[in-house]
C-alpha positions in Angstrom: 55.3 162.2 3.2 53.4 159.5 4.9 53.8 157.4 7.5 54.5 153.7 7.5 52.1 151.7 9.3 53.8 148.6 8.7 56.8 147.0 7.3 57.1 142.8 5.8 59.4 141.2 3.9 58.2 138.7 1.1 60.9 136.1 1.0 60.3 136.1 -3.3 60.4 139.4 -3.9 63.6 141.8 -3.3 62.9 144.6 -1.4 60.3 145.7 1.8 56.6 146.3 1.2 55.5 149.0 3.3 51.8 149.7 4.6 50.8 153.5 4.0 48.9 155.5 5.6 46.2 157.2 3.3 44.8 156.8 -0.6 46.1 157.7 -3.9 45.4 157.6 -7.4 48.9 156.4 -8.1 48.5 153.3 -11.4 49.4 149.4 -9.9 52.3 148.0 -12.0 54.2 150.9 -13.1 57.1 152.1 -11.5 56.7 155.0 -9.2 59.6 156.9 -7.2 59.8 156.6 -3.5 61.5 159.1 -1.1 62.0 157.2 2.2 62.6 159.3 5.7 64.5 157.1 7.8 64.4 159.5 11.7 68.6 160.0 12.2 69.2 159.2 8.1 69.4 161.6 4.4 66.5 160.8 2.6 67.1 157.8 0.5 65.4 157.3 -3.1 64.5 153.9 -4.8 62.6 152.7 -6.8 58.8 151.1 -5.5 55.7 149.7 -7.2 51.8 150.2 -5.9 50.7 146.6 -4.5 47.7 145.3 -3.2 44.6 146.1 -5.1 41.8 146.3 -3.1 37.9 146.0 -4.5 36.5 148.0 -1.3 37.2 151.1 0.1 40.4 150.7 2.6 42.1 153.7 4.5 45.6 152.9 3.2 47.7 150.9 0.6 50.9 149.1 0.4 53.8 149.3 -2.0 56.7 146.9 -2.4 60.3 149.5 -1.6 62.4 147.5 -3.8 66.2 147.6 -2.4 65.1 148.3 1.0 65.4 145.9 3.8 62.2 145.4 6.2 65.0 145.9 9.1 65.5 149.7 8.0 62.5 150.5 8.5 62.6 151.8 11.7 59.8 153.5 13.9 59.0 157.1 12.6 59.4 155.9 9.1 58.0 158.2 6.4 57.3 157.5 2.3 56.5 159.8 -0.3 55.9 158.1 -3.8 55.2 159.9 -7.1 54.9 158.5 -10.5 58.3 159.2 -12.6 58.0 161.5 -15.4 58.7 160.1 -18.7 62.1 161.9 -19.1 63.0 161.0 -15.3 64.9 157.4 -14.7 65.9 155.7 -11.7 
């Protein structure tokens, strides 16, 4: 899991995007599965999608949570995302 840094709402798009902490190698545009730890809540699962593309070197990425509202995302907030396997749907 890793932690949320930061949580916006993009009024076109439906969903959260969330700032996480650290790098991956995960592909932008493809959907990816999301495990969100909400502190007091079950883990929920939804769907999310790598954003932000950066051409330098930054210490985190973001990813748009899509049926998540910003306002869920409390303090404490924790996100693992993994690419789907082909035989996996959400």
């Amino acid at each position: 899991m890793r932690t949320v840094l930061g949580a916006f709402s993009i009024g076109s798009r439906h969903g959260a995007t969330v700032i996480l902490e650290g790098r991956s190698n995960l592909p932008i545009g493809k959907k990816l599965r999301a495990a969100i730890r909400i502190p007091g809540r079950a883990i929920i699962e939804t769907t999310a999608y790598k954003d932000w593309p950066y051409p330098r070197s930054v210490a985190y990425e973001g990813y748009l949570l899509t049926g998540i509202e910003r306002a869920d995302l409390i303090d404490g907030t924790a996100v693992e995302v993994e690419l789907l396997s082909n035989d996996s749907q959400m």
